[in-house]
N, C-alpha and C positions, 0 to 999 in steps of 0.2 A: 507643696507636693504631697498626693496623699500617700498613706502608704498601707500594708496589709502585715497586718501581727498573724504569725504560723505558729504551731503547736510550740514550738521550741523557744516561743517567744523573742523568734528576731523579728525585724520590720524589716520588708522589702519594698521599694517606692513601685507604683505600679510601671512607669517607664521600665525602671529596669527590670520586672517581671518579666515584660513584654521583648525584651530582647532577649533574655537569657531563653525564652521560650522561641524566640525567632531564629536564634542560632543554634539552637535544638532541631529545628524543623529545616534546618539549611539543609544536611544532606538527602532528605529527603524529597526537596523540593527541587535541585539540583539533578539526582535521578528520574522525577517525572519529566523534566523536561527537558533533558538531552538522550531519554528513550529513543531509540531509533525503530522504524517497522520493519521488521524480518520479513522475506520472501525468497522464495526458492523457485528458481527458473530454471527447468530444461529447457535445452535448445534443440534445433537440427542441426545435422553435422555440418552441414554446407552453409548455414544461412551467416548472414556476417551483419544481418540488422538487429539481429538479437543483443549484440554488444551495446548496439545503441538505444534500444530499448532501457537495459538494464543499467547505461550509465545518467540515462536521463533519470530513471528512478531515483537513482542514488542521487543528484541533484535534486531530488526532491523530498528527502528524509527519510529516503526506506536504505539497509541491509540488503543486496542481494547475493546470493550464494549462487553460485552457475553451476549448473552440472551439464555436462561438454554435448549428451546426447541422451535418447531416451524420450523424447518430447513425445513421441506417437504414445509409446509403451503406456508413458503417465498420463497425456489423456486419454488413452482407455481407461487404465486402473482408475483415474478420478472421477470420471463417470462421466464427460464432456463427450457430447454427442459431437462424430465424427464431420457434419454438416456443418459445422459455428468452428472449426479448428482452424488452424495458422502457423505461423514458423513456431513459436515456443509457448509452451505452458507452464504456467508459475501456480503457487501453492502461497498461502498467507491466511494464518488465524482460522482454518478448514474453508475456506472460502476457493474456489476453482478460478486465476485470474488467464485467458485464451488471447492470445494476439497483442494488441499493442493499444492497450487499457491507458487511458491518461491517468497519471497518479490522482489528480482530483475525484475520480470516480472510485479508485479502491478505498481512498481516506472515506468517501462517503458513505461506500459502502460498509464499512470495515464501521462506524459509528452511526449505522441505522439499525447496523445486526439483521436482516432480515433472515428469513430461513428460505434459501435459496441454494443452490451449487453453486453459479457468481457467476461472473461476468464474461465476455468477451468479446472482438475486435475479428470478425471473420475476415479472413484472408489478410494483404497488406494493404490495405488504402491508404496510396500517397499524403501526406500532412499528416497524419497520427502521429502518436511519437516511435519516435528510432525510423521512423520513414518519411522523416523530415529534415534531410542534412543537405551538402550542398550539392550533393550528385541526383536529386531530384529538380534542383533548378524551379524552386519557390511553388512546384506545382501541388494543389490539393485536391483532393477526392473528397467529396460529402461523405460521410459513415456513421454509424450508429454504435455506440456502446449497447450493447444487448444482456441483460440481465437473464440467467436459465433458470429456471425451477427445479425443484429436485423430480419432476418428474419430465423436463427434459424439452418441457415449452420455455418460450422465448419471448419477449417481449422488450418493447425501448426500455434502457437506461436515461440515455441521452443523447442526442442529435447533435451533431458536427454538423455547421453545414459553413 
């Protein structure tokens, strides 16, 4: 076993360097990877799909924080053209999330970084998520994830179909 002479003249084997350096790095490595992704969803007052929305999230490694109403209010304030809006608007990392975004598309979003306002899911179309339970009765709608520019164009994310 080899081993390494430090200033103080101990030997330490390099095995056990390597652990005492790995159980160093444990809690570290322990907090990247049970980070969770924070989002904040206003809702509408009457909508009740929003719950489902925001629990499918949570099944899928995000934080959501609900705040009860205000949805219109925030997407004005966040600059989500009135045209591409839906029952709730969420907020995540300055990115603008509208309607009923599959988490797959915020993760990619959220690790392409693009500079955009972000995404959204106009109106409800049946099969997205939180508009996929069982009082829909298996049906789905084709729809588009639509990414917005910061100047308020539109373009595909990504196709549902």
């Amino acid at each position: 076993m080899r081993t390494l002479k430090v200033k103080n003249r101990q030997s330490i084997s390099i095995p056990r360097r390597l652990l005492l350096l790995g159980l160093a790095l444990l809690p570290v490595a322990g907090y990247a990877s049970s980070e969770k992704l924070q989002i904040t969803m206003w809702r509408g007052p009457k909508c009740g799909c929003c719950k489902d929305w925001a629990a499918y999230l949570e099944k899928n490694g995000f934080v959501v924080k609900v705040v009860e109403s205000g949805n219109t209010e925030m997407r004005q304030k966040l600059g989500m053209p009135v045209q591409f809006g839906s029952c709730h608007t969420a907020q995540i990392n300055g990115y603008v999330i509208e309607g009923h975004v599959p988490a797959r598309e915020i993760k990619r979003l959220l690790a392409e970084k693009p500079k955009v306002l972000g995404l959204t899911v106009p109106a409800m179309p049946l099969g997205s998520p939180g508009m996929d339970g069982p009082e829909y009765k298996g049906k789905k709608d084709p729809y588009d994830v639509l990414v917005i520019s910061l100047n308020g164009a539109s373009s595909v994310y990504q196709a549902y179909r």
